[in-house]
C-alpha positions in Angstrom: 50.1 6.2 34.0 49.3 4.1 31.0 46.3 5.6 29.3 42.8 4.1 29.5 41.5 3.2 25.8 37.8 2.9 25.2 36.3 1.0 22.1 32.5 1.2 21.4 31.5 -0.8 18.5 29.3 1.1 15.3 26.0 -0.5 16.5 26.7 0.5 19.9 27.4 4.4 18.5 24.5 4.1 16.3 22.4 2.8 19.4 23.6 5.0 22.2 23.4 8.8 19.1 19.8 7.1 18.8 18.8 7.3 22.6 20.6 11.1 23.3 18.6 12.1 19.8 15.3 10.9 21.5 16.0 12.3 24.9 16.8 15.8 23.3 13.7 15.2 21.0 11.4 14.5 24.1 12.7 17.2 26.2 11.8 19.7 22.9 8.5 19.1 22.7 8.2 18.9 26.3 9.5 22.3 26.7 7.7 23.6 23.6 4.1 22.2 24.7 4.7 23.9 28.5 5.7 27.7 26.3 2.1 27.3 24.6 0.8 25.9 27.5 1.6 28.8 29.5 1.1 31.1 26.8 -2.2 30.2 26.4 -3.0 30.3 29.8 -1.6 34.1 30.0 -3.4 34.9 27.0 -7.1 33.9 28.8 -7.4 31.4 26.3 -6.9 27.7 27.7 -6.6 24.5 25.0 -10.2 23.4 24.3 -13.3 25.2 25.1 -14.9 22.2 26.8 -18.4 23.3 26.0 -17.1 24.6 22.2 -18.5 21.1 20.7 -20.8 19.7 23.4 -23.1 17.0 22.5 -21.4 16.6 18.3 -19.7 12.4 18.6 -18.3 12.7 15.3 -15.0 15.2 14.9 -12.7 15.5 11.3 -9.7 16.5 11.5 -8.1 17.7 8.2 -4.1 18.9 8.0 -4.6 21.0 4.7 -7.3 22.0 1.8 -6.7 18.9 -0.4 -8.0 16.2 2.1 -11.8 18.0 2.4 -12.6 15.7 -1.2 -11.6 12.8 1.3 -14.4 14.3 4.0 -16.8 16.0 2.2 -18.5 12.7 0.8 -18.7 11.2 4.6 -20.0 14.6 5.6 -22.2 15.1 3.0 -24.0 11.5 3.4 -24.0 11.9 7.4 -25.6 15.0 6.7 -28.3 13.7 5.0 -29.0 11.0 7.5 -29.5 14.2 10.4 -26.4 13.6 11.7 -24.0 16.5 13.4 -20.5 16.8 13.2 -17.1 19.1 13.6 -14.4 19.7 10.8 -11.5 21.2 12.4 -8.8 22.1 10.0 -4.7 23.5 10.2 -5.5 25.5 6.9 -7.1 28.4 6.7 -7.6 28.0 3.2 -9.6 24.7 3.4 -12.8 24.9 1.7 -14.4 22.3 4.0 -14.1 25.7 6.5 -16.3 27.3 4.3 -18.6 24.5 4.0 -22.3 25.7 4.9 -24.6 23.4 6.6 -26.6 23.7 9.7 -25.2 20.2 10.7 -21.5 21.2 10.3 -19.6 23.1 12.9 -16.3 24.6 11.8 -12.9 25.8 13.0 -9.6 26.8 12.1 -7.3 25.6 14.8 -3.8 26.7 13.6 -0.4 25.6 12.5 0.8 22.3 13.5 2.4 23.0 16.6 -1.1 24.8 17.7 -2.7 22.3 15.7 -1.1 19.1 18.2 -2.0 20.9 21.9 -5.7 21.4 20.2 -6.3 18.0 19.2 -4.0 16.8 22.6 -7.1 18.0 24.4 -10.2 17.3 22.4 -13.3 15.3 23.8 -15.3 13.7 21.5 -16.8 9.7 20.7 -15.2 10.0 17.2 -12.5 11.4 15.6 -11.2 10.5 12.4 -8.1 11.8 10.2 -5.8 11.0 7.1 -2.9 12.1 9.5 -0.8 8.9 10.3 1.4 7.8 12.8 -0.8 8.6 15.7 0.7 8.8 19.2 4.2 8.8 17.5 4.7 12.4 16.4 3.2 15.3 17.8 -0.6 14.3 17.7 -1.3 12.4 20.8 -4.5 10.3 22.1 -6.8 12.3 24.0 -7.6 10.7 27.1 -11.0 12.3 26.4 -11.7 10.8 22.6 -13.5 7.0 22.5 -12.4 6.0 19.0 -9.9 7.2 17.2 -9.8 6.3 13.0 -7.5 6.7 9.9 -8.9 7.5 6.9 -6.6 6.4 3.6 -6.4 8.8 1.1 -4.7 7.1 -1.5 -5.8 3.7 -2.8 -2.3 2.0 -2.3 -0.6 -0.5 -0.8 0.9 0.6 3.2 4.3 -0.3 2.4 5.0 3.3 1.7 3.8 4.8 4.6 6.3 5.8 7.3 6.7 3.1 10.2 4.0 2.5 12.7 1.6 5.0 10.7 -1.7 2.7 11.6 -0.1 1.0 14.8 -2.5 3.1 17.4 -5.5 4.0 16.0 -8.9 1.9 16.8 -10.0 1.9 13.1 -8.5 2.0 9.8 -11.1 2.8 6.8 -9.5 0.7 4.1 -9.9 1.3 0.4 -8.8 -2.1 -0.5 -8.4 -5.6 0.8 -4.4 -4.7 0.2 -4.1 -2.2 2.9 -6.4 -4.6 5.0 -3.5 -7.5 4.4 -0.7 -5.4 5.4 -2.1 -4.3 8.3 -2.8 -7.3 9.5 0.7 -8.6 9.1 2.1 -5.7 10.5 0.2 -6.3 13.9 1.3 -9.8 14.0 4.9 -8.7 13.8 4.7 -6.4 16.1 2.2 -7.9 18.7 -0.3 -5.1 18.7 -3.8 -4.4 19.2 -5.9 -5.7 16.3 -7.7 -2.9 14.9 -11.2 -2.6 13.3 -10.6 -2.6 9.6 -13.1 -1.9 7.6 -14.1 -2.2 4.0 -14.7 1.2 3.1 -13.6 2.3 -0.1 -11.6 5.2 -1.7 -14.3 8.7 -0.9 -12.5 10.9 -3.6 -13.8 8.5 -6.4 -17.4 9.9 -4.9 -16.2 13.1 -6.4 -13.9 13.1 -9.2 -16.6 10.3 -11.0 -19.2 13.5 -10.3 -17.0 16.0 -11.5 -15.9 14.0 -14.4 -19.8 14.4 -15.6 -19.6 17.7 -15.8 -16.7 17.7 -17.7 -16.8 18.2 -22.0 -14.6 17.1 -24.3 -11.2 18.2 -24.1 -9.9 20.7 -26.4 -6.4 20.1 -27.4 -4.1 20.6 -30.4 -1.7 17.6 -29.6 -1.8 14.8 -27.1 -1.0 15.3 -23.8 1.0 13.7 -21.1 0.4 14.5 -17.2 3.3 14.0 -15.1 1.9 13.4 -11.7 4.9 12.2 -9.4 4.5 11.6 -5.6 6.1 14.0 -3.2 8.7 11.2 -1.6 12.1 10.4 -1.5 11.8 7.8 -4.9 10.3 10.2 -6.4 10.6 11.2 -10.4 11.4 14.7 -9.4 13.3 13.6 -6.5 15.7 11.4 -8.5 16.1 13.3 -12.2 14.8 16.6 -11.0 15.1 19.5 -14.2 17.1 16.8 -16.4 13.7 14.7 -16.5 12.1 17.5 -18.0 14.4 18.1 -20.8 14.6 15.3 -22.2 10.8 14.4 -22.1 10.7 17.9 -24.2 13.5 16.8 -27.3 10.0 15.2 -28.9 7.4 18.5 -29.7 4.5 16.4 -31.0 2.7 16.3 -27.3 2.5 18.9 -24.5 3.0 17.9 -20.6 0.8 19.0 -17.7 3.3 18.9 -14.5 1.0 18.1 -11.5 3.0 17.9 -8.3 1.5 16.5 -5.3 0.5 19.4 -3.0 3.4 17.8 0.1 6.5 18.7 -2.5 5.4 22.2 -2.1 5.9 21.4 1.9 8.5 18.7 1.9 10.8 19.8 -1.4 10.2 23.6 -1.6 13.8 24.9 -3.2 13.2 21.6 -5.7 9.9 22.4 -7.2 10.4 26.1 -7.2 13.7 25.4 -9.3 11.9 23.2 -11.7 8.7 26.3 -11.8 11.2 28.5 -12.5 13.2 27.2 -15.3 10.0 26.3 -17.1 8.3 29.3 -16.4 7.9 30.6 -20.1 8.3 27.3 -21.8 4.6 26.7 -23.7 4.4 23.2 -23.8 4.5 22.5 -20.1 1.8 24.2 -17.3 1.7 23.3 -13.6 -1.5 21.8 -12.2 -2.1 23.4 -8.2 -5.4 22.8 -8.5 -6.8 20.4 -5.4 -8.0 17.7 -7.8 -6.6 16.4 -10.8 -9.6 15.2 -12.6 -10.0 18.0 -15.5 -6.0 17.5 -16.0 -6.3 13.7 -16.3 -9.9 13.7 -18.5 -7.4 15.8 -21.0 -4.2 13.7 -20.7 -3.7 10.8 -22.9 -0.8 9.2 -21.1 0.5 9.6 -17.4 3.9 9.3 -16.3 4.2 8.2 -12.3 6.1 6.6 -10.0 4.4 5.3 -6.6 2.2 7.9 -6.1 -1.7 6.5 -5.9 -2.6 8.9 -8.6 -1.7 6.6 -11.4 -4.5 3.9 -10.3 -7.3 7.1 -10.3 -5.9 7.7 -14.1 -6.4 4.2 -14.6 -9.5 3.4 -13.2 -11.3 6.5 -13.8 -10.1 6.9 -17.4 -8.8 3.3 -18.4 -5.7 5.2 -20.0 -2.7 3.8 -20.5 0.4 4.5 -17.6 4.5 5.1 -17.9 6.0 3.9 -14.4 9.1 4.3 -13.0 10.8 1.0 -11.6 11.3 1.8 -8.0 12.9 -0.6 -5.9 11.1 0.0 -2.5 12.4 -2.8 -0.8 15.6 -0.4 -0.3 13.7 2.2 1.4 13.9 2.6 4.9 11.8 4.5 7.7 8.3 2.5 6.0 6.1 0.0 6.9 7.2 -2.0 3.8 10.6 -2.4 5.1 8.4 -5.1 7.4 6.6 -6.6 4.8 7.9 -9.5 3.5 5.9 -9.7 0.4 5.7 -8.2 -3.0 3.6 -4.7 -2.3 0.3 -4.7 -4.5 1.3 -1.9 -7.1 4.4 -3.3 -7.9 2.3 -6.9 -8.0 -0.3 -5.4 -10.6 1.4 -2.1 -12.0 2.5 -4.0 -15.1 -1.3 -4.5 -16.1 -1.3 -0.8 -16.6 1.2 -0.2 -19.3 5.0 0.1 -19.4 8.3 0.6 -17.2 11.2 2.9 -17.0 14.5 3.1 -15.0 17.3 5.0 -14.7 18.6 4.3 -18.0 15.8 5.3 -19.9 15.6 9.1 -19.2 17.9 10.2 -21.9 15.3 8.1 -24.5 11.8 9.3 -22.5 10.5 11.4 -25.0 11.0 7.9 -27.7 9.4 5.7 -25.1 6.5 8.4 -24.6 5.5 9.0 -28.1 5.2 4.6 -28.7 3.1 4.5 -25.8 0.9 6.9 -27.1 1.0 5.7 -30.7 0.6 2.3 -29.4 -1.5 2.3 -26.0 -1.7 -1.1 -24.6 -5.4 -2.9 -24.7 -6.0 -3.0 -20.8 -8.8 -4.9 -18.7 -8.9 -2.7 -16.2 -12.4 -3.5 -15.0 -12.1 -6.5 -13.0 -8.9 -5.2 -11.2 -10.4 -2.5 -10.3 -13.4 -4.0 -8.7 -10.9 -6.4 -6.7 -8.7 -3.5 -6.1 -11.2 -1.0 -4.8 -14.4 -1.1 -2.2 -17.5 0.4 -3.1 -16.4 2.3 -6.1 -18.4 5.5 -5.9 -19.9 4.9 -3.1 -17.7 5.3 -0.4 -18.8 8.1 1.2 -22.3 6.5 2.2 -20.4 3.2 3.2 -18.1 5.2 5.4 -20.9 7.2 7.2 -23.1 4.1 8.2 -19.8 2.4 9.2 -18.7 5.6 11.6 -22.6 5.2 12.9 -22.0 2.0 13.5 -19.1 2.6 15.6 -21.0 5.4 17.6 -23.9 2.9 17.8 -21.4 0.4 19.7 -19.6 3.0 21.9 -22.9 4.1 23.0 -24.1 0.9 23.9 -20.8 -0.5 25.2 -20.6 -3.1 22.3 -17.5 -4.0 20.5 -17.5 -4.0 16.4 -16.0 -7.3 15.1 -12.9 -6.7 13.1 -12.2 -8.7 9.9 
């Protein structure tokens, strides 16, 4: 008997690993959501104590400490207007859990897994979160929550959030007409329900301008240059890792602050432990953990970035000069950008800012560095700004009469026009 030769093509393989990976995915989480369910129900405890939040429309839910500064100035402003609401958090160590006001009702809800059959169950007119990708990973529309919205907490384009980040909530709260443009286009692509987008602003300008008051003049010795990367894939650490480092230290007239953002210490543990480490005892670097970077950037004079949002708070809020890496995004895949077929805003305007490296410049950093800092670029960073950000400092009251708005509508049945 002649033997019976099968031939699947790549894209078929690719297709057909694709759909066993999500079947086996599926039946995970299934299986993991019936243990807690059961658990829970052995334990006395059930999901959601129905009458826990009774009569509260508006629910925040915050995945770790650093997103209370994107709350607290929507809380703070709906608390002067009388109005009650619920911070849940997945960190214990959020200070919005320690918040004290007789209008905010608080709760620890657990780890992510806990965090997901919690939220799976919640009842409430409102919720809002900087958590994306609703209804694709584990967090799921209640059947019992009216409105769900999305928070940004980063006053940059979409293209580099993952796929389908914004695709089913009811609301985004938009910090500039960027994000509002991609959006858009993405929903037109992808024939889904157009969303209420509003013009919000960026809330944790509302408290780094306060804190920034407070702050005196910096005492220092030499300049100072913060390197704030983001926490993804393109990263500066991600790329160059300890090498980076060493040759941004062959000039000693300037000291570096190293501020990670707080996912690396999720996403890239072994990474940024290896680079704490090895610098350790050096003197002319420290880390920055702290949950905002505005004392480290009112004492930097130059910031060195890549496509993390932090470089347009240095810029706006300080109107110092930046060091980007090129990043060619467009190569990316797994992000809304891969859909976008247009130049993403910070690329667009990050040349107004200051300078440009690549790949080819590391060994020479430390040459490029000290120019920049001898020679910072004369930058009009005003009227970008104001056509870059909503309601700058102001955000927090502007969100809170938008979210009563919205409550206003679902109370009375009434839709809110999108723009």
């Amino acid at each position: 008997m002649m033997p019976i030769l099968l031939y699947i093509d790549p894209a078929s393989t690719s297709a057909l690993l694709y759909i066993i990976i999500a079947i086996g995915a599926t039946l995970a989480f299934a299986l993991r959501g019936f243990f807690y369910k059961v658990k829970n129900l052995i334990l006395g405890k059930g999901f959601v104590n129905k009458n826990e939040f009774e009569n509260i429309d508006i629910v925040f839910y915050s995945e770790g400490k650093q997103y209370w500064y994107v709350f607290s100035p929507i809380i703070k402003a709906l608390e002067k207007k009388g109005k009650e609401c619920v911070y849940l958090s997945s960190d214990q160590n959020d200070p919005g859990l320690e918040y004290k006001s007789d209008l905010l009702k608080t709760k620890y809800i657990g780890n992510l897994t806990m965090t997901s059959v919690y939220l799976n169950k919640l009842k409430a007119k409102f919720v809002v979160m900087t958590t994306p990708q609703l209804d694709v990973m584990m967090l799921r529309r209640s059947k019992k929550v009216d409105h769900y919205a999305h928070i940004v907490h980063a006053p940059i384009d979409v293209f580099t959030y993952r796929k389908f980040a914004f695709d089913y909530f009811d609301s985004v709260f938009c910090s500039g007409p960027h994000q509002i443009k991609g959006i858009r286009k993405l929903e037109e692509k992808r024939g889904t329900n157009k969303k209420l987008l509003l013009e919000t602003g960026f809330t944790i300008y509302d408290v780094m301008l306060e804190d920034i008051k407070k702050l005196s003049k910096p005492n220092k010795e030499k300049p100072i240059v913060l390197v704030a990367p983001t926490w993804k894939e393109y990263s500066i650490i991600n790329r160059f890792g300890i090498n980076f480092f060493e040759n941004l230290l062959k000039d000693n007239s300037y000291d570096i602050i190293l501020r990670p953002h707080p996912q690396t210490y999720v996403s890239h543990p072994k990474l940024i432990a290896e680079i704490e480490e090895k610098y350790k005892n050096e003197p002319r670097i420290t880390i920055d953990r702290n949950p905002l970077g505005t004392e480290s950037m009112h004492k930097a004079d130059l910031m060195i970035s890549d496509l993390s949002g932090v470089f347009w708070d240095f810029a706006f809020l300080y109107s110092k000069p930046v060091l980007l890496l090129k990043t060619d995004f467009e190569s990316i895949e797994g992000f809304e950008g891969s859909e976008l077929d247009y130049q993403m805003w910070e690329m667009r305007e990050r040349n107004r800012l200051g300078k440009q490296f690549d790949e080819n410049d590391i060994e020479n950093i430390s040459v490029i560095v000290k120019d920049l800092i001898n020679n910072p670029p004369l930058n009009k960073l005003e009227e970008l700004k104001n056509s870059s950000v909503y309601n700058f400092g102001n955000a927090g009251e502007v969100a809170a009469n938008q979210i009563l708005e919205i409550i206003s509508s679902i109370n009375t049945n009434q839709t809110v026009v999108a723009k």
